[in-house]
Every structure is written in C-alpha cells, then in structure tokens.
C-alpha positions as CSV (number, residue, x, y, z in Angstrom):
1,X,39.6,7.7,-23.5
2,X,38.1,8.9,-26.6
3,X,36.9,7.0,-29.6
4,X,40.3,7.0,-31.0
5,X,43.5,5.9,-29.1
6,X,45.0,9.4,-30.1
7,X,42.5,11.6,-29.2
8,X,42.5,12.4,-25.5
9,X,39.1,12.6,-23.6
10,X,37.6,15.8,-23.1
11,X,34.6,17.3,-21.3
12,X,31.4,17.9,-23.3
13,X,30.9,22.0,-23.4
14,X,27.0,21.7,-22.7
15,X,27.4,18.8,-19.4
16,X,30.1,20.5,-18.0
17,X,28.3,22.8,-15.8
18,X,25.7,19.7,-14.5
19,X,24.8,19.7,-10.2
20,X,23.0,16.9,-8.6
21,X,19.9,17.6,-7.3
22,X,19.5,17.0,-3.6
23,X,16.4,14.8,-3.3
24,X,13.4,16.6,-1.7
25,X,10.9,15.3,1.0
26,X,8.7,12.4,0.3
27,X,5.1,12.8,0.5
28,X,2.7,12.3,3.1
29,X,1.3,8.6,0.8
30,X,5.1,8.0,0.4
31,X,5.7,8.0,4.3
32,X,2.7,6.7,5.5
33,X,1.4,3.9,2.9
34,X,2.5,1.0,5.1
35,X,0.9,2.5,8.2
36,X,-2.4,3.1,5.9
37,X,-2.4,-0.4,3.9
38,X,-2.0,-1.9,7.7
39,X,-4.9,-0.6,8.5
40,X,-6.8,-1.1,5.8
41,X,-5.8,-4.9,6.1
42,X,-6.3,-5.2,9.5
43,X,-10.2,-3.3,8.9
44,X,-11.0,-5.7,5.8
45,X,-9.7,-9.0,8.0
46,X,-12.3,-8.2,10.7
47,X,-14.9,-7.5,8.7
48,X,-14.3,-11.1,6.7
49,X,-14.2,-12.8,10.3
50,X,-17.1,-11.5,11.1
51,X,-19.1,-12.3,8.0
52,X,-17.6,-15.4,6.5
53,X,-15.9,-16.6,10.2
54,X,-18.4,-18.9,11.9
55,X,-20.9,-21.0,9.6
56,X,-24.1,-22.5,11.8
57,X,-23.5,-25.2,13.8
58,X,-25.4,-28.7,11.9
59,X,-28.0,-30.3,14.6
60,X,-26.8,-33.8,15.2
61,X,-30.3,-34.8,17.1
62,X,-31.6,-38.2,15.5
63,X,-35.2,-36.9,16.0
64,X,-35.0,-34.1,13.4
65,X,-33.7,-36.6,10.5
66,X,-35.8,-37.7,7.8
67,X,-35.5,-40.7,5.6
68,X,-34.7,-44.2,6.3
69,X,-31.3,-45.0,5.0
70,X,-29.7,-45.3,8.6
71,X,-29.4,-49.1,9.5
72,X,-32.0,-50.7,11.8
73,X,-30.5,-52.0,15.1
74,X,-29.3,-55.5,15.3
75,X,-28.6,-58.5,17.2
76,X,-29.9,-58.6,21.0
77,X,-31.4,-54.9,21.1
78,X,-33.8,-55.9,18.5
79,X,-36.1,-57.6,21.2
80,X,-35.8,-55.6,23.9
C-alpha cells in the first residue's frame, strides 16, 4: 500500500532490477577458529599445570622447627 489509501503501490524504478548474492566460501580462520582456539587452550592449560600445578610439599618433621611456642608435654610423660 502506498502512503496514501488511493495510491496503489508500485515498484521503485532504480530496486527493481536487485539479485541476491549467493554467499561465497568462508575463510580458512572462519572454518577453523574453534579447532585453533582448542588448541591454543589446551597448549596454554598444560603449560599453567606445569608451572603453577604442584607447590612444594611443607616438611612436617618436629626437628627442623624453630621457636618454642608448641606446648611442653604434660601429665605422666613429663617423668619418664
């Protein structure tokens, strides 16, 4: 319908010749990205496991502490 209820649509003179375009082949980043950011995830994960993944180990052995806030012993042990 046109702008006016008595004036009947018509085509525009400059659209009417207009042809989709058929969509042409996506490139290589298009088609491959998830493949190359998989990678690149995977590559940056092992390399964080390996630097960041397993801190030392703390030494729990009662000789190697220094300082004397740990309790004495107590009660019967304290004669033997």
């Amino acid at each position: 319908m046109g702008m006016f209820k008595d004036a009947p649509p018509s085509e525009h003179p400059d659209f009417t010749q207009l042809r989709f375009m058929a969509a042409g082949t996506p490139s290589w980043w298009k088609r491959n990205r998830h493949k190359a950011l998989g990678v690149a995830g995977l590559l940056a994960g092992f390399w964080l496991a390996s630097h960041y993944g397993a801190a030392p180990a703390a030494s729990c052995d009662p000789a190697t502490t220094t300082g004397t806030s740990a309790p004495g012993p107590q009660g019967a042990a304290v004669g033997r």
